[in-house]
N, C-alpha and C positions, 0 to 999 in steps of 0.2 A: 504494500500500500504506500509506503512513505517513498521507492522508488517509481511509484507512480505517479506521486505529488511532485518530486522534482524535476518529472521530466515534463510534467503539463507545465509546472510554473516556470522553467526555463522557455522552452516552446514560446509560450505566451510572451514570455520579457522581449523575445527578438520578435517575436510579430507586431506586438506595443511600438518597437524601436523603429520599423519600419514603416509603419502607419502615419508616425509622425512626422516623417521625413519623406512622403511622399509628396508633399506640394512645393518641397525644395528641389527636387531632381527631374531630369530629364529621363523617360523612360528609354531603356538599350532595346536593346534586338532580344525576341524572346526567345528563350534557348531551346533547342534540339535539342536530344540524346544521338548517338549511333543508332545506328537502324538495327547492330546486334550488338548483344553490349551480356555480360554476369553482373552479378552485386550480389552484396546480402544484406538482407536487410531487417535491423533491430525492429523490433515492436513492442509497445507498452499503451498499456491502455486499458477499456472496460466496454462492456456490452452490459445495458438492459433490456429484458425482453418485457412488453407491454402485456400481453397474457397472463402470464405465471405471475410478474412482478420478479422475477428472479434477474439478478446482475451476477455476470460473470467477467472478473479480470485475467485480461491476455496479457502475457509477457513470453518473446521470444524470439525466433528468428527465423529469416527465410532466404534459402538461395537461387536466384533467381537466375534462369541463361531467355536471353530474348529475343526472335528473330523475327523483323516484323515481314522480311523480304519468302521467306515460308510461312509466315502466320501461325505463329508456335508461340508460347511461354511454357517453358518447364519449372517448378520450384520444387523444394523441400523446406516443408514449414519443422521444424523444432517448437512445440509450445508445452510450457511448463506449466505441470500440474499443479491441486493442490496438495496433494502427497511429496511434491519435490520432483517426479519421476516426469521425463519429456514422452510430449506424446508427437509420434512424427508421421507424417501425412506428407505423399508424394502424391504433384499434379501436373497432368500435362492439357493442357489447353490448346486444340486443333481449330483455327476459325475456319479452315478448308471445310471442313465438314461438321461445324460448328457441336463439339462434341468435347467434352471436358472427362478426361481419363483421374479418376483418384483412386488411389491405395493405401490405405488405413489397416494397422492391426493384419498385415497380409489379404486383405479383402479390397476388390477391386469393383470398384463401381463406376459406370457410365451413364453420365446427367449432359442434361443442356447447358450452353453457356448462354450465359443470360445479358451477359453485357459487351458492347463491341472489344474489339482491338483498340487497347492505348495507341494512338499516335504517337511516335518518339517528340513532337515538338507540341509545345503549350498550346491553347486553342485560341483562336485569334481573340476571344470573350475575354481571356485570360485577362485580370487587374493587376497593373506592376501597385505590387505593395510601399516601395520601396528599398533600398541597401542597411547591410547591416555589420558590424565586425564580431568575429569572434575572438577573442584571444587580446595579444596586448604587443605592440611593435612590432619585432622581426619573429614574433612567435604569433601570428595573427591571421586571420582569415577571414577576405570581406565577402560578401555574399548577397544577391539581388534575389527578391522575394515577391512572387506572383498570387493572384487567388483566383481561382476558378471553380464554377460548379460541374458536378459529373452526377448524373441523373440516368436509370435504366430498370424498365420493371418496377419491381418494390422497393428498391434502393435511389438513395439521392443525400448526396453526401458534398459539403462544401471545404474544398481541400485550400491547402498555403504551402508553398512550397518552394523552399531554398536553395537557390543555385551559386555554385564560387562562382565570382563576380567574371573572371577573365576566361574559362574554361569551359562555363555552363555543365560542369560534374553535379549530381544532387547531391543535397546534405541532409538536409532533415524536413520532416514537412508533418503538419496535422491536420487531420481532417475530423468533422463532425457531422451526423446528421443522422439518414436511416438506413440500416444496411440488412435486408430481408426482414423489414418490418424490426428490426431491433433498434433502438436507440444506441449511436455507437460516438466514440470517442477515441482516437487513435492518435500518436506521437509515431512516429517510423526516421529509423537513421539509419543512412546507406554506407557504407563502408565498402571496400577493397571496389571501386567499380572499373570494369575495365573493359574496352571496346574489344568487338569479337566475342565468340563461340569456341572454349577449345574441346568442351565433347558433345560430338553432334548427336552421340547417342541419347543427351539429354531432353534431345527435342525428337527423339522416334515415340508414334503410337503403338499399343502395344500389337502383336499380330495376328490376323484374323483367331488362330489356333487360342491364343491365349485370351480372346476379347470372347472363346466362346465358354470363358470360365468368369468373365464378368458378370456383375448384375446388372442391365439393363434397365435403366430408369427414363431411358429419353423420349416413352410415350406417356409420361404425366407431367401435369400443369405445374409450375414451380409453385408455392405458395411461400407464405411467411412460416418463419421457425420459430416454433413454440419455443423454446429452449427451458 
């Protein structure tokens, strides 16, 4: 909990800092990413589900390979329990064939994907926030700060999100709003990111033989999660 509080109220202090120094700047060119790019990326944060009344906090990690030129994202989520113990969920998202491969606990399920393909470059809607520094002199890092809304289905979520000022790498971003009917709250910070794909195996679906050992979920209607 208390590393959840410091990463909301840090989060918060550079989006404050940016806000206010939006009427003083000149807004830059909005950043792209690489068209294929890895990262991984921190998360912390909380979900409440409107149903149950039940809240549940995420803290974890995820590594992501990206390719938007095959329309692929592969990850591996790490999210920590409340026992201490991670729980690890492998996903491959095909927008060819708009099919989302997950495997949980050894168990492989196939769902719809519900929301399009990120673009690698901000959306022209996109609000420069304005800049902001991290750090202190020759040990610093200054960083420009967008806000955009992302909307699909039962989900609609208003993200912020920090790019190094000369390089457009992401750094940290938060987003709030509804995410399958849940009330969501999320900090994310990207680390190790680097342009390219080095195992392409990351972005294979699995093959006919083994999809006929899935459970097939992609003739029902998505709905909200009880949770």
């Amino acid at each position: 909990m208390y590393r959840l509080l410091v990463a909301v109220a840090l989060t918060s202090a550079v989006v404050s800092v940016c806000v206010a120094q939006t009427a003083q700047l000149m807004e830059p060119k909005k950043c792209c990413l690489d068209r294929q790019f890895t990262v991984a990326i921190g998360e912390i944060g909380g979900k409440s589900y409107p149903i149950t009344g039940n809240s549940v906090f995420m803290d974890g990690v995820t590594y992501v390979a990206y390719d938007f030129y095959k329309g692929m994202i592969g990850s591996e989520t790490h999210m920590k329990q409340p026992d201490g113990s991670d729980k690890v969920t492998k996903s491959l998202l095909d927008y060819n064939t708009n099919r989302l491969y997950l495997t949980e606990n050894g168990v492989c399920t196939i769902l719809n994907i519900t929301e399009p393909l990120e673009d690698p470059c901000l959306p022209d809607s996109a609000t420069y926030m304005g800049s902001a520094m991290f750090g202190y002199g020759t040990e610093s890092l200054e960083v420009n700060t967008w806000e955009f809304e992302r909307a699909s289905g039962n989900s609609k979520v208003l993200i912020r999100r920090s790019y190094t000022k000369t390089t457009c790498v992401p750094v940290v971003e938060a987003y709030y709003g509804t995410v399958d009917g849940a009330s969501t709250e999320v900090t994310h910070f990207f680390v190790n990111f680097k342009p390219g794909v080095d195992n392409p195996s990351d972005l294979e679906a699995p093959s006919a033989s083994a999809q006929a050992y899935c459970k097939d979920l992609t003739g029902q209607t998505n709905a909200n999660i009880v949770g």
